[in-house]
Jmol script that loads the backbone (N, CA, C; Angstrom):
load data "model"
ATOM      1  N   UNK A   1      -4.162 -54.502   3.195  1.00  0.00           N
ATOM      2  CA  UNK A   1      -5.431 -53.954   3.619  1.00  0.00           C
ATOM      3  C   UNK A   1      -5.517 -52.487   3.201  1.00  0.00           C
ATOM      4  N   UNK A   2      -6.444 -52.124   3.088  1.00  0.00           N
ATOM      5  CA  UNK A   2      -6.777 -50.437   3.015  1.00  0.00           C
ATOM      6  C   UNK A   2      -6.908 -50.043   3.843  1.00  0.00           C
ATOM      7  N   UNK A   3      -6.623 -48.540   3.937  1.00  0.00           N
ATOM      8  CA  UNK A   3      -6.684 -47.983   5.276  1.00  0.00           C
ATOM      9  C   UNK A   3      -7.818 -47.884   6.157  1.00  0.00           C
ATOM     10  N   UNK A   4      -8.949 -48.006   5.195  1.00  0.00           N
ATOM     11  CA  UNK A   4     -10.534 -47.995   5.279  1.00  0.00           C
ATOM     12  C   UNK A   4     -10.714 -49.329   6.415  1.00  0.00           C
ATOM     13  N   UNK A   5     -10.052 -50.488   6.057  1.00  0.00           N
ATOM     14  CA  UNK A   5      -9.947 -51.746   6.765  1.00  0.00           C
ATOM     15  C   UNK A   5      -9.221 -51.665   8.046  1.00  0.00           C
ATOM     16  N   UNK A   6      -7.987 -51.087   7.761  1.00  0.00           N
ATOM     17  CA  UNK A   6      -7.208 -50.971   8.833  1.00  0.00           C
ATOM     18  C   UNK A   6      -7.841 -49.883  10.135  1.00  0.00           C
ATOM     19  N   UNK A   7      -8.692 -49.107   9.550  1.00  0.00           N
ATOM     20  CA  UNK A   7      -9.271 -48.549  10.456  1.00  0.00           C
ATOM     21  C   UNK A   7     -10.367 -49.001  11.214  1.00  0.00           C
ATOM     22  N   UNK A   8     -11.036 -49.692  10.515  1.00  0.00           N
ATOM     23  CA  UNK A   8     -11.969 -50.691  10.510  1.00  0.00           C
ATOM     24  C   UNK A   8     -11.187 -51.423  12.345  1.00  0.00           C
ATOM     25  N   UNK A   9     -10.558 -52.332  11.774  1.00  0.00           N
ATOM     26  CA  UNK A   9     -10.052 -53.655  12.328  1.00  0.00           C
ATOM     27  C   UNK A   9      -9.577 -52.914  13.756  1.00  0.00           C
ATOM     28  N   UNK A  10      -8.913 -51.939  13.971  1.00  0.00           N
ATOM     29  CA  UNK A  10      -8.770 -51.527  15.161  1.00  0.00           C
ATOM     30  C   UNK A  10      -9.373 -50.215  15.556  1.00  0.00           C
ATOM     31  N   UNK A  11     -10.220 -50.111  15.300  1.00  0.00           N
ATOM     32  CA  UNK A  11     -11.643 -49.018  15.603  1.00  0.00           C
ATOM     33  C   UNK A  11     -10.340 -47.647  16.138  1.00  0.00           C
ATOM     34  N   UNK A  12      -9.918 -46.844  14.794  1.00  0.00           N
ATOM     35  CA  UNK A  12      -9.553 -45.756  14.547  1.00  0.00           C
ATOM     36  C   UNK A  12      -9.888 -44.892  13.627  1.00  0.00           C
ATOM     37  N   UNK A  13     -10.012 -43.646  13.766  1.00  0.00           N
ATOM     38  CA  UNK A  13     -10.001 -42.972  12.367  1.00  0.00           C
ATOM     39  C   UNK A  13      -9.776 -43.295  11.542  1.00  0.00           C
ATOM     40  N   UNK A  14     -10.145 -42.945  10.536  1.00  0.00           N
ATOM     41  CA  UNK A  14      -9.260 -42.985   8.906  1.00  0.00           C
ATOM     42  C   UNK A  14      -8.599 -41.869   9.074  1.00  0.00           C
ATOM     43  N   UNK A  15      -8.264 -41.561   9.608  1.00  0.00           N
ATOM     44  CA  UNK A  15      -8.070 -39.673   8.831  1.00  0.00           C
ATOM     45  C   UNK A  15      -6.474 -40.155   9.849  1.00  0.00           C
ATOM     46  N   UNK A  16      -6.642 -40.696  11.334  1.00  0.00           N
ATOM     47  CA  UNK A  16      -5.286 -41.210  12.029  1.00  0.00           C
ATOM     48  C   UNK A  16      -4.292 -42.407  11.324  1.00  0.00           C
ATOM     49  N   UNK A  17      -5.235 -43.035  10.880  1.00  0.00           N
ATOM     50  CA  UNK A  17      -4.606 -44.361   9.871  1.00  0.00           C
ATOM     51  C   UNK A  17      -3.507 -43.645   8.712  1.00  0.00           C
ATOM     52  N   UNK A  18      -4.584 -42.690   8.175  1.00  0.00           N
ATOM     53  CA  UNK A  18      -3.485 -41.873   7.068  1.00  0.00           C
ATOM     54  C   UNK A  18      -2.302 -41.370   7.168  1.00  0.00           C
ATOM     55  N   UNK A  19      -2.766 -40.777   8.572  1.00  0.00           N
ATOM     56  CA  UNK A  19      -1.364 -39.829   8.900  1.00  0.00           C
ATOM     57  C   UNK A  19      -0.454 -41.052   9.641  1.00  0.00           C
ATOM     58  N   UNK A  20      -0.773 -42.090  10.002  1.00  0.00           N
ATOM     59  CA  UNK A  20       0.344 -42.958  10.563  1.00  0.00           C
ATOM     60  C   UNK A  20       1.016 -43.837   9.312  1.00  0.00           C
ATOM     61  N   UNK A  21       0.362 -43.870   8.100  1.00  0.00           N
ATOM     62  CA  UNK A  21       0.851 -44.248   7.533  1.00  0.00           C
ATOM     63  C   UNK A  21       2.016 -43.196   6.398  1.00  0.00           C
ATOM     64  N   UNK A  22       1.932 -42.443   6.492  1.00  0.00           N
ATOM     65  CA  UNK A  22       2.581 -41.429   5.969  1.00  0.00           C
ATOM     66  C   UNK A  22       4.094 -41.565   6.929  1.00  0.00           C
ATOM     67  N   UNK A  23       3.656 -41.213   8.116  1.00  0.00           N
ATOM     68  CA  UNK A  23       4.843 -41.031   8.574  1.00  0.00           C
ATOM     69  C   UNK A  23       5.837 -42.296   8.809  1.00  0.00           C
ATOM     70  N   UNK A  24       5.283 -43.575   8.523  1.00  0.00           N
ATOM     71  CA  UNK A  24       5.772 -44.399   8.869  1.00  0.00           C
ATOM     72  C   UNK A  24       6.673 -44.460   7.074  1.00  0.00           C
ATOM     73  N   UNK A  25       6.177 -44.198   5.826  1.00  0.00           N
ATOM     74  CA  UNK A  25       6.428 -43.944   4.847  1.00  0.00           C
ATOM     75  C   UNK A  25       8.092 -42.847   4.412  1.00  0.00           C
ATOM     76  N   UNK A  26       7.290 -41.615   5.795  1.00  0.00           N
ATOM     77  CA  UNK A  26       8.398 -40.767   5.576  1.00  0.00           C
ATOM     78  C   UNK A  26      10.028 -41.265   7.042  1.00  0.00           C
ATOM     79  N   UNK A  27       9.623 -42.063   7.360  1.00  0.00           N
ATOM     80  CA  UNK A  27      10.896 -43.201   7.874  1.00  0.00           C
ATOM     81  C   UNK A  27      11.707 -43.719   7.328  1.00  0.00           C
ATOM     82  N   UNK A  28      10.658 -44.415   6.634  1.00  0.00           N
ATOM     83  CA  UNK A  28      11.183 -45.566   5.338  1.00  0.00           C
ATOM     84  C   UNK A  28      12.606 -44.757   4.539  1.00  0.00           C
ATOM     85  N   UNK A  29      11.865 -43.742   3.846  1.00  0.00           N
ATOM     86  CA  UNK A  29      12.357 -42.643   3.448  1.00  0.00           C
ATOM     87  C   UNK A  29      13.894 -41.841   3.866  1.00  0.00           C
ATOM     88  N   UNK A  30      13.702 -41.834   5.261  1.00  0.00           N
ATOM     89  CA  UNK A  30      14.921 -41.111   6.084  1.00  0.00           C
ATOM     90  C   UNK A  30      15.748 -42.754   6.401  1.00  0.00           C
ATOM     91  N   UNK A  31      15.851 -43.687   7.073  1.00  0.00           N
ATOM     92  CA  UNK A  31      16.748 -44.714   7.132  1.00  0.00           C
ATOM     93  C   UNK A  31      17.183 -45.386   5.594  1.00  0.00           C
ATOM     94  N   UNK A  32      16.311 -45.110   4.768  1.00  0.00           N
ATOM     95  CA  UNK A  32      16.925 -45.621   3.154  1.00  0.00           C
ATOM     96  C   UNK A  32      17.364 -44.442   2.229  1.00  0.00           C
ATOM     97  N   UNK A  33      18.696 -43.964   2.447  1.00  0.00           N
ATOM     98  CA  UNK A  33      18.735 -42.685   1.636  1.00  0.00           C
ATOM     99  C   UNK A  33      18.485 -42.351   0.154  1.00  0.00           C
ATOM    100  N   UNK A  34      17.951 -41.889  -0.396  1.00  0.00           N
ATOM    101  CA  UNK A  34      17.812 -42.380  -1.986  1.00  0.00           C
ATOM    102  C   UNK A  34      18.718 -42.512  -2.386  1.00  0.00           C
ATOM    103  N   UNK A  35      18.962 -43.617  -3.647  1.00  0.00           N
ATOM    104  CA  UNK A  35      19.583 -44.189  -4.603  1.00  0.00           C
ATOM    105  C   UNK A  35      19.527 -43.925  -5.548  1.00  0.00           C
ATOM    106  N   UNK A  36      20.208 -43.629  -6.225  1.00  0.00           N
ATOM    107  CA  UNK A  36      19.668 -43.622  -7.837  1.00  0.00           C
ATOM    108  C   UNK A  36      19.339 -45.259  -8.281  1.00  0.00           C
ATOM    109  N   UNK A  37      17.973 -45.246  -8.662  1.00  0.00           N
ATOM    110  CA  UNK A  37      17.033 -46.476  -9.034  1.00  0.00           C
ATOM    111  C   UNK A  37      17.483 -46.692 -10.872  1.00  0.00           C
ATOM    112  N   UNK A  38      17.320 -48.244 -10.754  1.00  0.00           N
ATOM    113  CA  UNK A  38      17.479 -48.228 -12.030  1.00  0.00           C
ATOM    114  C   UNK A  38      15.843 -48.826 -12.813  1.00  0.00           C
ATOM    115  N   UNK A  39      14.921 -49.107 -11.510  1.00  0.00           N
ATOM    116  CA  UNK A  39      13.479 -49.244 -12.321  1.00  0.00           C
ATOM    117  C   UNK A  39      12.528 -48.264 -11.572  1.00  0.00           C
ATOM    118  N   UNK A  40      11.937 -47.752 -11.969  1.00  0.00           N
ATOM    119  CA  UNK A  40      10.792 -46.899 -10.887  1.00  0.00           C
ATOM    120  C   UNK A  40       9.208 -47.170 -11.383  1.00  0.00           C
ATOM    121  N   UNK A  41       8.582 -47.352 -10.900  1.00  0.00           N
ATOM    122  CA  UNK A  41       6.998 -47.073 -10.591  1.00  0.00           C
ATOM    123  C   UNK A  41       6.568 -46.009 -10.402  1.00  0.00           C
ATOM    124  N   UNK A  42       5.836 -45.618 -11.126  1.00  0.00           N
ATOM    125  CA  UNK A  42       4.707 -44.368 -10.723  1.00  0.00           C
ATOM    126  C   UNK A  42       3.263 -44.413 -10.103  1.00  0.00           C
ATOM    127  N   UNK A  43       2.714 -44.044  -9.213  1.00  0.00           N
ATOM    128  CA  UNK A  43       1.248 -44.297  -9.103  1.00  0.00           C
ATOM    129  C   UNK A  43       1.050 -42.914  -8.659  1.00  0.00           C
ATOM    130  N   UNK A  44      -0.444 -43.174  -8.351  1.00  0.00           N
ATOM    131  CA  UNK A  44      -0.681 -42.101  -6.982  1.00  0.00           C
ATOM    132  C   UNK A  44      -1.752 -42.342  -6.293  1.00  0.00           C
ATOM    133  N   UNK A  45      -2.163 -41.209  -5.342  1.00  0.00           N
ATOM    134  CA  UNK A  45      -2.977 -41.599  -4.135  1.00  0.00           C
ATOM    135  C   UNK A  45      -3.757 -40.800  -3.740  1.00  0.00           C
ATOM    136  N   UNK A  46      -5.132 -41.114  -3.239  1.00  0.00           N
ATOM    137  CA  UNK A  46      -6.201 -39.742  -3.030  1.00  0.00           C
ATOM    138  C   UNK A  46      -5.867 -39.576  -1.482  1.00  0.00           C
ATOM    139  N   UNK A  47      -5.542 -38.290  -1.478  1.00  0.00           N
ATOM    140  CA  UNK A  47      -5.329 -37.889  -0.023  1.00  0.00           C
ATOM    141  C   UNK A  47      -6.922 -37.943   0.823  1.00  0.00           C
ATOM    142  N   UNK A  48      -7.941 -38.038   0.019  1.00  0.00           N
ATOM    143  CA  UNK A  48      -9.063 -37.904   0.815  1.00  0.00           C
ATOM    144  C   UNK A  48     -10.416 -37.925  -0.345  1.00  0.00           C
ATOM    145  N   UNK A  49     -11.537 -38.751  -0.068  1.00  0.00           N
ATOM    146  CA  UNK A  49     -12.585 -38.784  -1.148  1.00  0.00           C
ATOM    147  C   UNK A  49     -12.693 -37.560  -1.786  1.00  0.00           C
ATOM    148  N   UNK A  50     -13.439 -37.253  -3.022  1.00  0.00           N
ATOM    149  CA  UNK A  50     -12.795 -36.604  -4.377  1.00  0.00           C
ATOM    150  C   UNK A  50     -12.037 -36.769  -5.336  1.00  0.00           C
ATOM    151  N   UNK A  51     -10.896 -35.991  -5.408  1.00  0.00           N
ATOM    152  CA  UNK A  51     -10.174 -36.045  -6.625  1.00  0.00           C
ATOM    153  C   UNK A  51      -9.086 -34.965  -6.326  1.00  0.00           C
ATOM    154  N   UNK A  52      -7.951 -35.353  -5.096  1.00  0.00           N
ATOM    155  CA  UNK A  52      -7.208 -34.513  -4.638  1.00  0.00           C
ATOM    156  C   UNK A  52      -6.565 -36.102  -4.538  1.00  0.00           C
ATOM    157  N   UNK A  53      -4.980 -35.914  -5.648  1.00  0.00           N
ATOM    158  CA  UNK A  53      -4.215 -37.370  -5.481  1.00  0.00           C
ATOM    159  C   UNK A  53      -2.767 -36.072  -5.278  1.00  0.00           C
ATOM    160  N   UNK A  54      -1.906 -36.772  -5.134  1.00  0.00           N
ATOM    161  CA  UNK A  54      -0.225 -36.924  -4.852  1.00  0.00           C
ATOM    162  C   UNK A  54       0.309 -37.885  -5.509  1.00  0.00           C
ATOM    163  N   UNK A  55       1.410 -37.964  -6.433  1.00  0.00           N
ATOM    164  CA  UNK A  55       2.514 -38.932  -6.788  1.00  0.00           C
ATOM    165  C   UNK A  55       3.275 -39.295  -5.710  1.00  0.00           C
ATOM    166  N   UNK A  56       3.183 -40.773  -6.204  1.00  0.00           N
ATOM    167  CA  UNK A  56       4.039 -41.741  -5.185  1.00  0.00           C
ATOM    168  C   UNK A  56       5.018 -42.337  -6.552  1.00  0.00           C
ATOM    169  N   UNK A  57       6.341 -42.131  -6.006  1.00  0.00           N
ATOM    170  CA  UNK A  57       7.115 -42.591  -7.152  1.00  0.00           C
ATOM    171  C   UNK A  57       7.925 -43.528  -6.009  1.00  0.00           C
ATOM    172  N   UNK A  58       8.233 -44.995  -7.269  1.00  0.00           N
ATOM    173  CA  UNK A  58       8.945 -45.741  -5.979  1.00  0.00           C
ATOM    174  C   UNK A  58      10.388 -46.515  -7.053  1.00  0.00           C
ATOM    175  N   UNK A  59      10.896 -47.335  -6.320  1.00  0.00           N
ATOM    176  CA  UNK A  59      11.953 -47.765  -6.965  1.00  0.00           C
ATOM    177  C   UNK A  59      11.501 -49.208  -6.592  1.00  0.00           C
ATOM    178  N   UNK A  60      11.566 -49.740  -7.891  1.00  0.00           N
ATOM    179  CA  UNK A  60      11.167 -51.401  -8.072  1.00  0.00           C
ATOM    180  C   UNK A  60      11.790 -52.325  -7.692  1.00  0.00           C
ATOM    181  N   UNK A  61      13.019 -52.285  -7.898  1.00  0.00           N
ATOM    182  CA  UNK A  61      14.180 -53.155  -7.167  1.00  0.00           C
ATOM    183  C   UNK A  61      14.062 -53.351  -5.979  1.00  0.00           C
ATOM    184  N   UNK A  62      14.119 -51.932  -5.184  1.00  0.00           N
ATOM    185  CA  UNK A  62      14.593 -52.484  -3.797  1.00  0.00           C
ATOM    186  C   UNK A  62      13.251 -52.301  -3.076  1.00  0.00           C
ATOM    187  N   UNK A  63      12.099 -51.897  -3.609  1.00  0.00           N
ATOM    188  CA  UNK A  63      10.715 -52.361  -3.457  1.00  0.00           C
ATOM    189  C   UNK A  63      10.668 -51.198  -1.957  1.00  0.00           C
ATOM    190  N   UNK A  64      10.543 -49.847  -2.123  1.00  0.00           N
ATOM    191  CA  UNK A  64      10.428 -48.630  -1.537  1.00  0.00           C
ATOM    192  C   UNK A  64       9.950 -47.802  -2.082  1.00  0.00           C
ATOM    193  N   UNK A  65       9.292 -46.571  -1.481  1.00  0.00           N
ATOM    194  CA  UNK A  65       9.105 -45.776  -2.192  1.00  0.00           C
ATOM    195  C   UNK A  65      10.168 -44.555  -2.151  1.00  0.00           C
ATOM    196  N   UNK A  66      10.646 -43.811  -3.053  1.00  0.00           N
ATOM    197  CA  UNK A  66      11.679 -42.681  -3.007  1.00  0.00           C
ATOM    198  C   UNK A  66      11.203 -41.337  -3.026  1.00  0.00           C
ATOM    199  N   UNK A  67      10.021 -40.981  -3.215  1.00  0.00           N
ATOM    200  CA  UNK A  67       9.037 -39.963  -3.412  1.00  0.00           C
ATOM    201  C   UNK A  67       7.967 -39.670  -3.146  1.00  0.00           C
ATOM    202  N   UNK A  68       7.527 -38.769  -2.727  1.00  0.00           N
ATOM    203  CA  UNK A  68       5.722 -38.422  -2.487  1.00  0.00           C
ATOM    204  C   UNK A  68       5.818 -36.979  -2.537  1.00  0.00           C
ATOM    205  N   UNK A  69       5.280 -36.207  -3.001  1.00  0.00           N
ATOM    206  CA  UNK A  69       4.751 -35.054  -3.430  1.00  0.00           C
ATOM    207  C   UNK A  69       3.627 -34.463  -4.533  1.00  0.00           C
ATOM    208  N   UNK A  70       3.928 -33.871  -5.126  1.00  0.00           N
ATOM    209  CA  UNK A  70       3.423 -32.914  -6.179  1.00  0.00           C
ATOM    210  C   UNK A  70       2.046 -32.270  -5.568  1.00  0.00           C
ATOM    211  N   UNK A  71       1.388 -31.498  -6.455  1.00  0.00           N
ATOM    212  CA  UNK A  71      -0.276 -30.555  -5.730  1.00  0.00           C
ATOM    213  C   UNK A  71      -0.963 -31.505  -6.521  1.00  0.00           C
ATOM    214  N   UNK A  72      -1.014 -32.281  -7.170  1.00  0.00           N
ATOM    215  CA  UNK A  72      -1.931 -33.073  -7.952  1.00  0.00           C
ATOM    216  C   UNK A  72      -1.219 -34.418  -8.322  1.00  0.00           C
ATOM    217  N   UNK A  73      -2.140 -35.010  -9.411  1.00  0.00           N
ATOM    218  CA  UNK A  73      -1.856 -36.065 -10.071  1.00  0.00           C
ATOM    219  C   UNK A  73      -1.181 -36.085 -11.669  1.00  0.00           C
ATOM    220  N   UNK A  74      -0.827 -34.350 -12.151  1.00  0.00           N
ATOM    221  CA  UNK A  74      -0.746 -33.924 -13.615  1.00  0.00           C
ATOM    222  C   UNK A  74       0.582 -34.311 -13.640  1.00  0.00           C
ATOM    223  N   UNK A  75       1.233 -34.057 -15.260  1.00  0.00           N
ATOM    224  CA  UNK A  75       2.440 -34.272 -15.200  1.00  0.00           C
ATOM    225  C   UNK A  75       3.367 -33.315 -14.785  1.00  0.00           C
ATOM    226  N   UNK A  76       2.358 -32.062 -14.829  1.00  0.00           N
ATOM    227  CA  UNK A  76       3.262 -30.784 -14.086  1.00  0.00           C
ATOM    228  C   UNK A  76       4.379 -31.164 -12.468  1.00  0.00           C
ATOM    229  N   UNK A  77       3.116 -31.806 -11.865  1.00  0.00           N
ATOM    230  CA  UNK A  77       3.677 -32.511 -10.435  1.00  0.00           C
ATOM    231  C   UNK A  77       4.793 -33.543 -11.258  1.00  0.00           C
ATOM    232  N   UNK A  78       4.870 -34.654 -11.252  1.00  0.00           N
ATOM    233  CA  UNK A  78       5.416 -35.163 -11.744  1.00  0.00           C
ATOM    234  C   UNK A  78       6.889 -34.844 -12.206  1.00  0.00           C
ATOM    235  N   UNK A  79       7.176 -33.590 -12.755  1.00  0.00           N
ATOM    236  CA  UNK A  79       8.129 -32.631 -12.994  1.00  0.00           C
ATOM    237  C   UNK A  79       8.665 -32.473 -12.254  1.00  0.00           C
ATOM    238  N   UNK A  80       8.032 -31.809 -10.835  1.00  0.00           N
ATOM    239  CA  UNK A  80       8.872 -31.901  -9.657  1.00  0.00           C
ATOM    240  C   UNK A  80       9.557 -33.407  -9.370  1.00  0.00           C
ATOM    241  N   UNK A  81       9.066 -34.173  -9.154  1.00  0.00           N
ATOM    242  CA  UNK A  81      10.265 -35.248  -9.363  1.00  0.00           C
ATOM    243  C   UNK A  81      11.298 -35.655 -10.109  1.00  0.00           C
ATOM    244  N   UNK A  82      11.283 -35.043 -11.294  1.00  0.00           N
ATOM    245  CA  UNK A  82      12.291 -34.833 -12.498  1.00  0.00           C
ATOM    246  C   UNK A  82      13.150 -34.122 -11.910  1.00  0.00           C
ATOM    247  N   UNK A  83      12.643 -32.711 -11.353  1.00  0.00           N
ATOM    248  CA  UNK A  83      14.042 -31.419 -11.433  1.00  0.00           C
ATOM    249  C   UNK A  83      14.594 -32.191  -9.925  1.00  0.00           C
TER     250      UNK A  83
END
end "model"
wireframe off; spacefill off
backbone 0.3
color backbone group
């Protein structure tokens, strides 16, 4: 579902949906310590209508995500996940 739905379906914010899903993300995150991945995915995600995204980098195998940051969607951000 989208968060749009999920907010929907139990008459909450979007804006609370987001942030619960984040943190439930940055869990994921802390009980799975990163690995060094041997496939990764790249996407990203609009923090909010416009054109304000974040990289979500994940590891394919074990089907998680290992990353979320950068100020944008460029490859500059992106970099930061490199260094």
């Amino acid at each position: 579902m989208t968060l749009k739905d999920v907010a929907q379906e139990f008459k909450l914010d979007w804006n609370t949906v987001k942030t619960l899903d984040k943190e439930y993300m940055q869990e994921q995150l802390r009980r799975y310590p990163i690995a060094a991945p041997g496939v990764i995915g790249i996407d990203e995600v609009s923090l909010r209508k416009g054109h304000t995204y974040r990289i979500v980098v994940s590891d394919l195998e074990r089907r998680r995500p290992i990353w979320f940051g950068g100020k944008d969607g460029s490859k500059e951000s992106l970099d930061i996940f490199y260094q």
